[in-house]
C-alpha positions as CSV (number, residue, x, y, z in Angstrom):
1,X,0.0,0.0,0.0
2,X,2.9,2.2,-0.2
3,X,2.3,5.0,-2.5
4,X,4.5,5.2,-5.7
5,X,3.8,8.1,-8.2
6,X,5.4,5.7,-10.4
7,X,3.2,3.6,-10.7
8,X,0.4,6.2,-12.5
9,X,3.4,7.1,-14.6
10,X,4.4,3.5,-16.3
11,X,0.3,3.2,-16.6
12,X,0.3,6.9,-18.7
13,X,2.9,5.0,-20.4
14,X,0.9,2.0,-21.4
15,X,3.2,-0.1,-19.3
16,X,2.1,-2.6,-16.9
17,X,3.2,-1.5,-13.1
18,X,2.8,-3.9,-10.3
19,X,-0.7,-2.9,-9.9
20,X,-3.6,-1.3,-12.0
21,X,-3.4,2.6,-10.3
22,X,-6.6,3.5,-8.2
23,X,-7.6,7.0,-9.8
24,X,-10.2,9.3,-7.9
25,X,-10.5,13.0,-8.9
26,X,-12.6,13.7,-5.8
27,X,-14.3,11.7,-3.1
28,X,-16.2,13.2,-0.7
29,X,-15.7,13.8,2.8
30,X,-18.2,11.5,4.6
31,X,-16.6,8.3,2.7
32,X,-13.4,9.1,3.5
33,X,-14.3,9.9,6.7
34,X,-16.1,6.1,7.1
35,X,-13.0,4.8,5.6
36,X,-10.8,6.3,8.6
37,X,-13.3,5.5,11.6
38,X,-13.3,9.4,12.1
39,X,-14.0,12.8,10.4
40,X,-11.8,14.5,7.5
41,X,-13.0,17.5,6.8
42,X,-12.1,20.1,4.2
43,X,-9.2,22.4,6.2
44,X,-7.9,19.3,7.9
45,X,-5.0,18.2,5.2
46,X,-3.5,15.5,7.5
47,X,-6.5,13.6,7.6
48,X,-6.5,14.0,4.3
49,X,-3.3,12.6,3.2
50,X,-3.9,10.0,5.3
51,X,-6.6,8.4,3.8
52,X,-5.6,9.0,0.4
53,X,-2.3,7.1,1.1
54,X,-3.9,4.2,3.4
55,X,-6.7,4.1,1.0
56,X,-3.8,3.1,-2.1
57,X,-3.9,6.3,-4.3
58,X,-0.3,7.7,-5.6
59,X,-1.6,11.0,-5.1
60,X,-3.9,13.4,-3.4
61,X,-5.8,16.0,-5.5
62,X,-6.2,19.2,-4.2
63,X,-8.3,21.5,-6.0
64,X,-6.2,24.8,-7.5
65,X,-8.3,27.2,-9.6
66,X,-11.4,29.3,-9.8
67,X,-14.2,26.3,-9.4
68,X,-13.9,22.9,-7.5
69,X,-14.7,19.9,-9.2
70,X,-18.0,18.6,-8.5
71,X,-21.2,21.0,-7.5
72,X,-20.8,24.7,-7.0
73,X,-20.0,25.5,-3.6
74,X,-19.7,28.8,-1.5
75,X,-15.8,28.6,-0.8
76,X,-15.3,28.2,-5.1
77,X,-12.7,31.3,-5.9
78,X,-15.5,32.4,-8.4
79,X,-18.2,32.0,-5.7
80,X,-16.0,34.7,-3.5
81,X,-15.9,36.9,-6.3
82,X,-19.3,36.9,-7.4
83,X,-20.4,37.2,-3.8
84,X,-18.6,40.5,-3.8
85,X,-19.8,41.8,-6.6
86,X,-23.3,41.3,-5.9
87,X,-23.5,41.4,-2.4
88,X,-26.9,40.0,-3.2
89,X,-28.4,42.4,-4.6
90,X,-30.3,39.9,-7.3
91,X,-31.7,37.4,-4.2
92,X,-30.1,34.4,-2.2
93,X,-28.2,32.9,-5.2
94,X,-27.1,35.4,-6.9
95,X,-23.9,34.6,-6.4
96,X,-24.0,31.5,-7.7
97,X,-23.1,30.3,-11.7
98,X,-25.8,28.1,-11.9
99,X,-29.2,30.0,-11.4
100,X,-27.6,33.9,-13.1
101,X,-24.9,34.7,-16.0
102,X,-23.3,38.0,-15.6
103,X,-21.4,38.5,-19.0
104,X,-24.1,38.9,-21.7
105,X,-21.8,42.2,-23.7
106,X,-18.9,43.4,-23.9
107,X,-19.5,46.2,-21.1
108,X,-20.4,43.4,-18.6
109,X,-17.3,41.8,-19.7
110,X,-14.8,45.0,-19.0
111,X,-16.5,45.8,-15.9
112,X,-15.7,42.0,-14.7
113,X,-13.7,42.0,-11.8
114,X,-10.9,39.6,-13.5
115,X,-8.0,40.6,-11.0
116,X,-10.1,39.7,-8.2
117,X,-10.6,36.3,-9.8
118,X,-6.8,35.8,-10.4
119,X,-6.0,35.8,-6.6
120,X,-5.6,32.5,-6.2
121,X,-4.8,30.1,-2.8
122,X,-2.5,28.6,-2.7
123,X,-2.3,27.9,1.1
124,X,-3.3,24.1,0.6
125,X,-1.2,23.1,-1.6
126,X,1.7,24.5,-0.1
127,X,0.3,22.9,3.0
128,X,0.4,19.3,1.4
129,X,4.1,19.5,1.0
130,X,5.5,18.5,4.2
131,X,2.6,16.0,4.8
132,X,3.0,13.8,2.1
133,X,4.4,9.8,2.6
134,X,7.5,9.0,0.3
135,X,6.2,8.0,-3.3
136,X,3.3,10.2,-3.1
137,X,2.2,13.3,-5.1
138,X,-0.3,15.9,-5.5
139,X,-2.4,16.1,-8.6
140,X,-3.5,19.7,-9.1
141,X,-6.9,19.9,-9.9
142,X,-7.5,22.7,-12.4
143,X,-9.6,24.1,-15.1
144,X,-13.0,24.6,-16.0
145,X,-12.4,26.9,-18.7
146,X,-14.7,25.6,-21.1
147,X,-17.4,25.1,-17.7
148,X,-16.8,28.6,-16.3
149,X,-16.9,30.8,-19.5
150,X,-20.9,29.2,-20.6
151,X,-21.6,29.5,-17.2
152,X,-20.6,33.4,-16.6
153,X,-22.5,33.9,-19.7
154,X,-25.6,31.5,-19.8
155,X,-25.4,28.7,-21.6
156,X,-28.0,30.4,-24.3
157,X,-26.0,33.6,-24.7
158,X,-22.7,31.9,-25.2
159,X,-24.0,29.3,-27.7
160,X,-25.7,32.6,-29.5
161,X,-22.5,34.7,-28.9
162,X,-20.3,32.0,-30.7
163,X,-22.4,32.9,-33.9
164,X,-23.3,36.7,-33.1
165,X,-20.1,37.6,-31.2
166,X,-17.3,35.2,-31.6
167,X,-15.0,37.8,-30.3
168,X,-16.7,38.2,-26.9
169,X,-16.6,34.4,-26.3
170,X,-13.1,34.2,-27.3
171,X,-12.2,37.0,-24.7
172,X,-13.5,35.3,-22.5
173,X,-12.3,32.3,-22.4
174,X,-9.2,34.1,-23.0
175,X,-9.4,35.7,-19.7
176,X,-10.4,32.5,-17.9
177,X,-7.5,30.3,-19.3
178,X,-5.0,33.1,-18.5
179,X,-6.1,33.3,-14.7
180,X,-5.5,29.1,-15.1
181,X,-2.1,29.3,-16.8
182,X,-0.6,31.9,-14.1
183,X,-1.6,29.3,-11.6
184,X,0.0,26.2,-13.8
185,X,3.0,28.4,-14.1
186,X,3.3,28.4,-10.3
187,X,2.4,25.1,-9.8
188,X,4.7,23.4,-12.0
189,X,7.6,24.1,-10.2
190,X,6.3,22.3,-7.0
191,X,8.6,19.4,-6.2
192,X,5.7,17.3,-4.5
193,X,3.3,18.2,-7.5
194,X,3.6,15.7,-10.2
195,X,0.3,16.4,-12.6
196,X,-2.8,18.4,-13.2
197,X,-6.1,17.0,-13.8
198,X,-8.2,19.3,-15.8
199,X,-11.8,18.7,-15.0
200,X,-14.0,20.7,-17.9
201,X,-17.4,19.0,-18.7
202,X,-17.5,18.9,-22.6
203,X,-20.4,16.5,-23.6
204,X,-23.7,15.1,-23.3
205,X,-24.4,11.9,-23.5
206,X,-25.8,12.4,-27.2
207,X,-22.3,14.2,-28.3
208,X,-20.2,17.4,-27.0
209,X,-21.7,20.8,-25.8
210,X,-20.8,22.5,-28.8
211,X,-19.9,21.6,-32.4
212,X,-16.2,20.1,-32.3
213,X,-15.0,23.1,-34.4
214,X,-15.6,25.5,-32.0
215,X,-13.5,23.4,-29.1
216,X,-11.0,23.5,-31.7
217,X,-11.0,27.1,-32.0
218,X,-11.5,28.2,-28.3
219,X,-10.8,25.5,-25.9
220,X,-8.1,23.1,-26.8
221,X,-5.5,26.0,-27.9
222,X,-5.0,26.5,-24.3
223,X,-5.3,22.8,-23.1
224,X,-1.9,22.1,-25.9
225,X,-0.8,24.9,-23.6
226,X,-1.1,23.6,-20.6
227,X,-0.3,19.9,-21.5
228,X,2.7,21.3,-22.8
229,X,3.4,23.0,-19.6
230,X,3.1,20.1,-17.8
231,X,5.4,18.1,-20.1
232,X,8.1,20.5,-19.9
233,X,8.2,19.9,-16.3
234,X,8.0,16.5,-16.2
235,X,4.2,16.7,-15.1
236,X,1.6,14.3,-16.2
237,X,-1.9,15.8,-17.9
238,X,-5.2,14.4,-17.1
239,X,-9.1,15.3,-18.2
240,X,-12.3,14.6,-17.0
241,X,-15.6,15.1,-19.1
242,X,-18.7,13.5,-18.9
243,X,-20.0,12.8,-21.9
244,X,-19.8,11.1,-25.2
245,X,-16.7,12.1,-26.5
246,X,-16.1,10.1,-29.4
247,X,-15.9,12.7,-31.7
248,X,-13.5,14.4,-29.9
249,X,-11.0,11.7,-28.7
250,X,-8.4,12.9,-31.8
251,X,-8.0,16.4,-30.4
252,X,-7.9,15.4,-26.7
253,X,-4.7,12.8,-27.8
254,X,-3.5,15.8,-30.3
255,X,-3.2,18.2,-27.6
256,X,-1.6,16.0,-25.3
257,X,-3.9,14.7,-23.0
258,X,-2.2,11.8,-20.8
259,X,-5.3,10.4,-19.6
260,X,-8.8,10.5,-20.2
261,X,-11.5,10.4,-17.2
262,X,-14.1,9.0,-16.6
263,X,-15.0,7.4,-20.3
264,X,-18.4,7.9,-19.2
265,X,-20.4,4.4,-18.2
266,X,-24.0,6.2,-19.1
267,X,-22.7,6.5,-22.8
268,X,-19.5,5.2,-23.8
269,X,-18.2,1.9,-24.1
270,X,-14.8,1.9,-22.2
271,X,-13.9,-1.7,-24.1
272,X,-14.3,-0.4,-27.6
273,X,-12.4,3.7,-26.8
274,X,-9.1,1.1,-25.3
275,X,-9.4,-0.9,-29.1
276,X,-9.7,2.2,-30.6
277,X,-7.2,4.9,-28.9
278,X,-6.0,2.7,-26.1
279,X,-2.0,2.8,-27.2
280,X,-2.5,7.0,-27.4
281,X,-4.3,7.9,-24.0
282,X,-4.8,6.2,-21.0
283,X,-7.7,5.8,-19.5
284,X,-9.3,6.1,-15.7
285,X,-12.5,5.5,-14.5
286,X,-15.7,4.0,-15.7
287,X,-17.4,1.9,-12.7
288,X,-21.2,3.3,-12.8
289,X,-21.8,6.0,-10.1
290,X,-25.2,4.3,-10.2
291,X,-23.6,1.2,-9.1
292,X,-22.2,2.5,-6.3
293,X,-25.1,4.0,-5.3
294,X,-27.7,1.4,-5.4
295,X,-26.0,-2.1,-6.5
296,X,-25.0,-4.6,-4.2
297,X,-21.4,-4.9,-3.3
298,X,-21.3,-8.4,-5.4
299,X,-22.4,-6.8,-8.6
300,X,-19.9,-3.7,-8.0
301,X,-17.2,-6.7,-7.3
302,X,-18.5,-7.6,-10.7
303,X,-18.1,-5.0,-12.5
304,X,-14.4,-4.3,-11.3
305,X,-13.5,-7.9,-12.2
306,X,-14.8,-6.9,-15.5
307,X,-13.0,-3.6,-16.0
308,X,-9.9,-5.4,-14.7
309,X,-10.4,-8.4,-17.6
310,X,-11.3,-6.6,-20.2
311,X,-9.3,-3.0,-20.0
312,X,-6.3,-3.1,-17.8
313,X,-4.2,-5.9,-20.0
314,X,-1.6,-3.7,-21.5
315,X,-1.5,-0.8,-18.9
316,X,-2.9,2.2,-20.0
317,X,-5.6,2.2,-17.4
318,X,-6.4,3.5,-14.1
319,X,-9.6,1.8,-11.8
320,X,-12.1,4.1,-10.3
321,X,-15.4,5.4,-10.5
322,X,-17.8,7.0,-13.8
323,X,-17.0,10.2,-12.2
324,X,-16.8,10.7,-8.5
325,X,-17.1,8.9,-5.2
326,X,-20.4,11.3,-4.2
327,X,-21.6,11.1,-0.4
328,X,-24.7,9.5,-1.6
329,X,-22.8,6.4,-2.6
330,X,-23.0,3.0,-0.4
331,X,-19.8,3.4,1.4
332,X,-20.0,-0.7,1.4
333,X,-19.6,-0.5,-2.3
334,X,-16.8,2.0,-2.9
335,X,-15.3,-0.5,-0.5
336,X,-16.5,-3.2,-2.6
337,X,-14.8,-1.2,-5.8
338,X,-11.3,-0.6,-3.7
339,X,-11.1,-3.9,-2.5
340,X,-11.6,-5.7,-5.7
341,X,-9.2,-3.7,-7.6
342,X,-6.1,-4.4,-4.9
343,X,-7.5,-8.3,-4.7
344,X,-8.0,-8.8,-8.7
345,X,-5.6,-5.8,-10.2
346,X,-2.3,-7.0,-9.6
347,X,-0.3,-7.5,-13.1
348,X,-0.5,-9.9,-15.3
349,X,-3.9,-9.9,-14.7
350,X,-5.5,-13.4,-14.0
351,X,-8.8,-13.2,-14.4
């Protein structure tokens, strides 16, 4: 159970380590507090790293950037800012992404407070440092350019923007990216950090957000960025997206994109994407949050098994959930899910 970074870099590397990696982007508090016997909350870091690393990860993610992974939440960098800017004025929520837009023109957009959102914490992270068990990283989590941008404008006015006023959108996401990239740059040069993990919803399950050609355009310019970034610094890259992204798989290897997450369970078939693009990007993820929430720990055993089978051979794969470990999951079957993947994942696989 020692943690070894290592370990998620010979699986980026479609190499088999000792062990398929376990790969979480975020699991909430209350598992990880059953997993422990006792509570982890979100400003206690040493409980953190503790269950990360007795729980088998490589890594702990620790969420850098202007919106945490997952839903939108009052202590969000953007949350802060908006709060400020509103001081309520427009009701209860008005500070929050998902019930108002405040950039719908290009004066909304220059009176934006964009410095304020650029004043990152870094506290955390800097706090992980001297925590951390030999062998183990942080993953920064980072991102939602793509997410932020439609939701600052309204979903609506961006999708009409991109045909009325390209320019605006692009500005937009220009400003977003740069407030990510300042952080990246800052980042990188962390010792304990060893990756990023963008986490930018880009799809439905019918197909992506918006036509392809307009992620070309807008969105992954600055992801080549920031994969490169990474690269340069000896970094690994990681997405999430829900979503069928099929169409999209090219660009995300062209830009550089280490590993995909979660290869969504609801709409994409994680057997056929490792046939198809399995020797360009590794992939993480794919046990059905729907499982965990309501399956019994036999069929979740199951599944594992089956992931394990049918997608680890090879490397290039991490084990862990369609998206997150939620606190509405059966805490007996994320155990059902770890516990499989340490009894059944060690390489070769024999199952």
């Amino acid at each position: 159970m020692q943690p070894d970074f290592e370990r998620l870099r010979a699986m980026i590397r479609h190499e088999e380590p000792d062990r398929v990696p376990l790969c979480e982007v975020l699991i909430e508090y209350p598992i990880q507090s059953a997993f422990l016997g006792r509570n982890v909350a979100s400003d206690d870091l040493g409980a953190q790293v503790e269950f990360w690393a007795a729980a088998g990860y490589d890594y702990i993610p620790i969420t850098v950037g202007a919106m945490k992974p997952g839903r939108v939440t009052e202590e969000s960098r953007i949350s802060k800012v908006l709060k400020d800017m509103t001081t309520n004025q427009r009701g209860e929520k008005s500070w929050n992404v998902e019930y108002s837009s405040f950039i719908s023109n290009r004066e909304e957009f220059d009176a934006f407070p964009w410095d304020s959102l650029s004043h990152m914490d870094f506290s955390a992270l800097e706090g992980l440092g001297p925590l951390l068990p030999s062998g183990m990283k942080v993953i920064a989590v980072s991102g939602k350019i793509f997410t932020l941008a439609w939701m600052l404008m309204g979903f609506n006015n961006f999708g009409t923007a991109l045909l009325e006023d390209e320019r605006l959108v692009a500005d937009v996401v220009q400003r977003i990216a740069q407030v990510q990239m300042t952080a990246l740059d800052r980042m990188v040069h962390m010792p304990f950090v060893g990756g990023v993990w963008v986490v930018d919803d880009m799809a439905f399950s019918s197909g992506p957000m918006l036509p392809p050609q307009a992620f070309r355009d807008h969105i992954f310019p600055w992801y080549r960025r920031m994969a490169r970034m990474c690269h340069d610094n000896g970094l690994v890259f990681f997405v999430h997206s829900d979503g069928d992204l099929a169409s999209l798989m090219d660009d995300l290897i062209d830009v550089g994109v280490d590993a995909l997450h979660p290869v969504d369970p609801t709409c994409m078939d994680i057997v056929s994407v490792k046939r198809e693009f399995g020797d360009r990007i590794a992939l993480i993820g794919n046990v059905s949050t729907e499982l965990l929430r309501s399956a019994s720990p036999a069929r979740v055993e199951q599944e594992v098994e089956r992931l394990l089978r049918e997608v680890a051979p090879g490397g290039g794969y991490g084990l862990g959930s369609g998206n997150s470990v939620p606190e509405w999951a059966a805490f007996e079957n994320y155990m059902a899910m770890h516990d499989a993947a340490l009894r059944f994942g060690a390489y070769p696989i024999r199952l």
